[in-house]
C-alpha positions as CSV (number, residue, x, y, z in Angstrom):
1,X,-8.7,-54.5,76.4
2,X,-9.4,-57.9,77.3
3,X,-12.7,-59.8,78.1
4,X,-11.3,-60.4,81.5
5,X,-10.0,-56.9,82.1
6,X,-13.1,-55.2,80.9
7,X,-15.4,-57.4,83.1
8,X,-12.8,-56.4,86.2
9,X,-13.3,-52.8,85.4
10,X,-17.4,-53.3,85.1
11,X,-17.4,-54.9,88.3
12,X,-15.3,-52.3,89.8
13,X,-17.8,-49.3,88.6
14,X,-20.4,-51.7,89.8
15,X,-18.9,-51.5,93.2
16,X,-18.6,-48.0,93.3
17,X,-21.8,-47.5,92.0
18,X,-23.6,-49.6,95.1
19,X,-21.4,-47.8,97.5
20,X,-22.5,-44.3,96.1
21,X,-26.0,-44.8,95.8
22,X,-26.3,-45.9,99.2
23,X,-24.3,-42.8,100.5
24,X,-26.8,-41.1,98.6
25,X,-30.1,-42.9,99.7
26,X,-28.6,-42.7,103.2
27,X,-28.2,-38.4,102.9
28,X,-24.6,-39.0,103.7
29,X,-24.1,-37.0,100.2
30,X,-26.6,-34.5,100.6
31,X,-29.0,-32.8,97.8
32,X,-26.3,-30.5,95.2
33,X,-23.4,-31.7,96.6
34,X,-20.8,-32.0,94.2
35,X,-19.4,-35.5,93.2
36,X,-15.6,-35.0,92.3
37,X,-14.1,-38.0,90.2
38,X,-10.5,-37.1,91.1
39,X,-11.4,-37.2,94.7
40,X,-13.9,-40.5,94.5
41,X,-11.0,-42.3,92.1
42,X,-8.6,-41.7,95.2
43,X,-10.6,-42.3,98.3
44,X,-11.2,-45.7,96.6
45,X,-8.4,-46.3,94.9
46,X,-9.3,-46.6,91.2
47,X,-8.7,-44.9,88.3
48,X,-11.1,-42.1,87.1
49,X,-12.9,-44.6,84.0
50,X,-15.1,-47.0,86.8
51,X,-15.6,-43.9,88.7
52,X,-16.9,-42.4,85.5
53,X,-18.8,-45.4,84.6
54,X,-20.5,-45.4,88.1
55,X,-21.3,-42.3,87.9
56,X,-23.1,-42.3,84.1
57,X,-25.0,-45.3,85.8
58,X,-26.8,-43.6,89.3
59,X,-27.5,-40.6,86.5
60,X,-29.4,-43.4,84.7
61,X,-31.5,-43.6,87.8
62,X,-31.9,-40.1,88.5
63,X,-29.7,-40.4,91.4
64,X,-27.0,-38.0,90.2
65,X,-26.6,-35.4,87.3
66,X,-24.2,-33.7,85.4
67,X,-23.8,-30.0,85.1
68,X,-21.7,-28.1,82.5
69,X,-18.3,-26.8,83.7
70,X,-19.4,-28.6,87.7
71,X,-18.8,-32.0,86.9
72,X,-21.6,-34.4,89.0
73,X,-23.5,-33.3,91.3
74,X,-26.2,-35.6,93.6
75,X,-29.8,-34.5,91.8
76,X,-32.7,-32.7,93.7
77,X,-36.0,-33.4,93.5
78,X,-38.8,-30.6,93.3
79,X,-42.8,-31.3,94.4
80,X,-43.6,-31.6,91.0
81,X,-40.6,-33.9,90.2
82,X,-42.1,-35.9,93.1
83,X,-45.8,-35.8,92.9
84,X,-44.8,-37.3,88.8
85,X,-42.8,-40.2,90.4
86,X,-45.1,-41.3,92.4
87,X,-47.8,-40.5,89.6
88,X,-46.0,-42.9,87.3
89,X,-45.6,-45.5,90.2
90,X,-49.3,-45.8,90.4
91,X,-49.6,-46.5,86.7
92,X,-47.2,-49.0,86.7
93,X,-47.3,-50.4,89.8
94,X,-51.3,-50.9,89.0
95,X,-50.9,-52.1,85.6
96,X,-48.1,-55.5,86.8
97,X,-50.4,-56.0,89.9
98,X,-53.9,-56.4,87.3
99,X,-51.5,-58.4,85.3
100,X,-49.7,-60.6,87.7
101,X,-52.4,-61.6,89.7
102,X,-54.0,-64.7,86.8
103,X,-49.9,-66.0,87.4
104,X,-49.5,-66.0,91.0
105,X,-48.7,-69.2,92.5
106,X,-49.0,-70.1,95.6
107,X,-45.0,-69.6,96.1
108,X,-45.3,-66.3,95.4
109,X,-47.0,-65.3,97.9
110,X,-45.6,-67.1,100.6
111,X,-42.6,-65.1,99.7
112,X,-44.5,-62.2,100.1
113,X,-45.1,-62.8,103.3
114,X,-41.8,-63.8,104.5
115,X,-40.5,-60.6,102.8
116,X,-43.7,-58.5,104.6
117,X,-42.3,-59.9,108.1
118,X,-38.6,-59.6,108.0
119,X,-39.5,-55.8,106.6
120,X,-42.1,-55.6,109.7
121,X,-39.7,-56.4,111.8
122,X,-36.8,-54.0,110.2
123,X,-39.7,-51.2,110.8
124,X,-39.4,-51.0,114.0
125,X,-35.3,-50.3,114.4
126,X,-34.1,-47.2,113.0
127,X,-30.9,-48.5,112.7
128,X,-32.2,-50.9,110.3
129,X,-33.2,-48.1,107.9
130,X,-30.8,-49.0,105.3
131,X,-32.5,-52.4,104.3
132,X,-35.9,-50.4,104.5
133,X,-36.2,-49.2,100.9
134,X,-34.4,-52.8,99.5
135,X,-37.0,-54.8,101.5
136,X,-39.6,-52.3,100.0
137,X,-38.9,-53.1,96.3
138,X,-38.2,-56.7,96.8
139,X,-42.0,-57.2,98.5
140,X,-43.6,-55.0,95.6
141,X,-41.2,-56.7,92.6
142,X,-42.2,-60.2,94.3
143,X,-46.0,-59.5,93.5
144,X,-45.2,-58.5,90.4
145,X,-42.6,-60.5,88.9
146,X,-45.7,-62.8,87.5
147,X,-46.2,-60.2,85.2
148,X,-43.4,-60.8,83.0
149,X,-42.9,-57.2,81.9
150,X,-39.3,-56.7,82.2
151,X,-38.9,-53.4,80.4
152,X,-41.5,-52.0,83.0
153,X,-40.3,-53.8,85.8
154,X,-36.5,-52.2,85.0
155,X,-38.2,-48.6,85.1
156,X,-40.0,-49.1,88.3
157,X,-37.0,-50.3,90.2
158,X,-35.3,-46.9,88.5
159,X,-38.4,-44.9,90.2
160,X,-38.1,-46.4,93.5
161,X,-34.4,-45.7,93.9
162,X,-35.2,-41.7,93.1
163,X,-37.8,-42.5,95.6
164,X,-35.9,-44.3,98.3
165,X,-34.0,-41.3,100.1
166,X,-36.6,-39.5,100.6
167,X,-39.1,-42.5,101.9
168,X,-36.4,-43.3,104.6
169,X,-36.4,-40.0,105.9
170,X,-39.7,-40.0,106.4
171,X,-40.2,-43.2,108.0
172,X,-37.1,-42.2,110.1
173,X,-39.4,-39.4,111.6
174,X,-43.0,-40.0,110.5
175,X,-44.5,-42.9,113.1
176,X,-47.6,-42.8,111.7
177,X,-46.2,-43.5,108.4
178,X,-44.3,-46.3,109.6
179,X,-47.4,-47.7,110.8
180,X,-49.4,-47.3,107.7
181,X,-46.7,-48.9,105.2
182,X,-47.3,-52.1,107.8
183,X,-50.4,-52.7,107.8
184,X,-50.8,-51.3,104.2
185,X,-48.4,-54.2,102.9
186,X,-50.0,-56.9,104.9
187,X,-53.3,-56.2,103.7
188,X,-52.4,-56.1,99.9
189,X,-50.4,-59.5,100.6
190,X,-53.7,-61.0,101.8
191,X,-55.4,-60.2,99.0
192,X,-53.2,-61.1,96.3
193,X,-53.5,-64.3,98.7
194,X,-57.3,-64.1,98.0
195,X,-56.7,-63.1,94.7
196,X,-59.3,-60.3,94.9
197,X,-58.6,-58.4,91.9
198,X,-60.5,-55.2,92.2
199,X,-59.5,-54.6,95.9
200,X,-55.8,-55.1,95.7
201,X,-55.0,-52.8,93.0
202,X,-57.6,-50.4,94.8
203,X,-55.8,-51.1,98.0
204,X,-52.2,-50.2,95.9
205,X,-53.2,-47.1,94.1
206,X,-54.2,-45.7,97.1
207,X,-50.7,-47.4,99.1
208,X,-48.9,-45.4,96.2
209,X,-51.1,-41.7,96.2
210,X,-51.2,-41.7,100.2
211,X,-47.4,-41.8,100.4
212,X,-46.7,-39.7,97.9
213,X,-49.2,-37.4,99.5
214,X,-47.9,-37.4,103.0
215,X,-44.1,-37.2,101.7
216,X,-44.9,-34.1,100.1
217,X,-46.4,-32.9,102.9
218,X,-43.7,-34.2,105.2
219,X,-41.3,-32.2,103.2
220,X,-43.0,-29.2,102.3
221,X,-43.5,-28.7,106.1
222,X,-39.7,-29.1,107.0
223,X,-38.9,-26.4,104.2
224,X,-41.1,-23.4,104.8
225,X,-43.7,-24.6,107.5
226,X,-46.7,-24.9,105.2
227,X,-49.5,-26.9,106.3
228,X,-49.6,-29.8,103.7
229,X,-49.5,-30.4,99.7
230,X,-52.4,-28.8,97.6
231,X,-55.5,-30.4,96.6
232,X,-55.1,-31.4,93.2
233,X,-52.4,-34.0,94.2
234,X,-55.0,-35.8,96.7
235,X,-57.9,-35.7,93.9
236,X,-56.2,-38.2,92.2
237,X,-55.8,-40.8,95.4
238,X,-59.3,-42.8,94.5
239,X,-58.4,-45.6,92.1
240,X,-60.5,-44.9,88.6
């Protein structure tokens, strides 16, 4: 094959690969619905191999997985398989802030801010919801970036897109968790802006551990009516 082919064919699965994550994200393809390549290679009008290739990449991100003799199928997330995403956020997430912080210029953060009012802004339309999770990352990657922990970086953005469907249901329906994301991102904007240390990466652990906690409860209340997660997920919310 040549160079020129083979980066046609990437770009192509890289197409196809937006296109179905966002069906996903958006719960167009539900939880356990089965991804046919025969059927996706026609509807778009490719051949099965950047189908293939799209697909090996969303199971990458835990967006999809593969079951023996079913072919793909779009992955579900248990509690537990939550509560640890949003475990492993905190670390992380925690870890590029402290380190970040000595590097962050001035330019930085006034992209923060630009990027925390365009998303305040999106908040408030629901038909907006599709930029909500993108606008999400690109405010907490901004803050980060500084860092220069690539590796890490990579994994995070891989946790918030397993993450990202199930956020923008909740903010969809959850008001009050609309609300607290707002005001939650301002705040830790302003004091990256202050470069207050201990309060930011307070204020983010707890950012992190309070979605995570009312997500949980959010969805364990659609499912059987229980009245929130247990108590050994909101032990951890105080930043040690």
């Amino acid at each position: 094959m040549s160079p020129s082919a083979n980066f046609k064919r990437q770009t192509v699965a890289a197409t196809l690969a937006d296109a179905l994550r966002e069906r996903i994200l958006n719960q167009e393809l539900e939880e356990g619905s089965a991804l046919r390549q025969d059927a996706l290679a026609s509807e778009f009008g490719v051949s099965r191999i950047p189908v293939r290739e799209a697909l090996l990449q969303l199971e990458g991100e835990g967006l999809v997985v593969q079951v023996a003799h079913k072919g793909y199928t779009v992955s579900v997330l248990s509690c537990d398989d939550i509560r640890e995403l949003f475990d492993l956020r905190a670390l992380l997430e925690v870890d590029l802030l402290r380190r970040a912080l000595p590097r962050m210029t001035d330019e930085v953060i006034a992209k923060a801010w630009s990027i925390v009012e365009t998303f305040d802004d999106r908040l408030k339309h629901k038909a907006e919801e599709v930029n909500w999770g993108v606008l999400n990352w690109q405010l907490h990657s901004t803050l980060y970036a500084p860092a220069g922990r690539e590796q890490t970086m990579r994994m995070l953005q891989s946790l918030h897109r397993s993450a990202d469907r199930y956020l923008r249901m909740q903010l969809k329906i959850a008001q009050r968790s609309n609300d607290r994301a707002r005001s939650e991102h301002a705040r830790l904007v302003a004091l990256c802006e202050q470069r207050d240390g201990v309060e930011a990466t307070r204020l983010l652990n707890e950012h992190i551990l309070t979605a995570r906690d009312e997500l949980l409860d959010f969805l364990i209340t659609r499912t059987n009516g229980s009245n929130g997660v247990d108590d050994k997920s909101k032990d951890d919310r105080q930043f040690r």
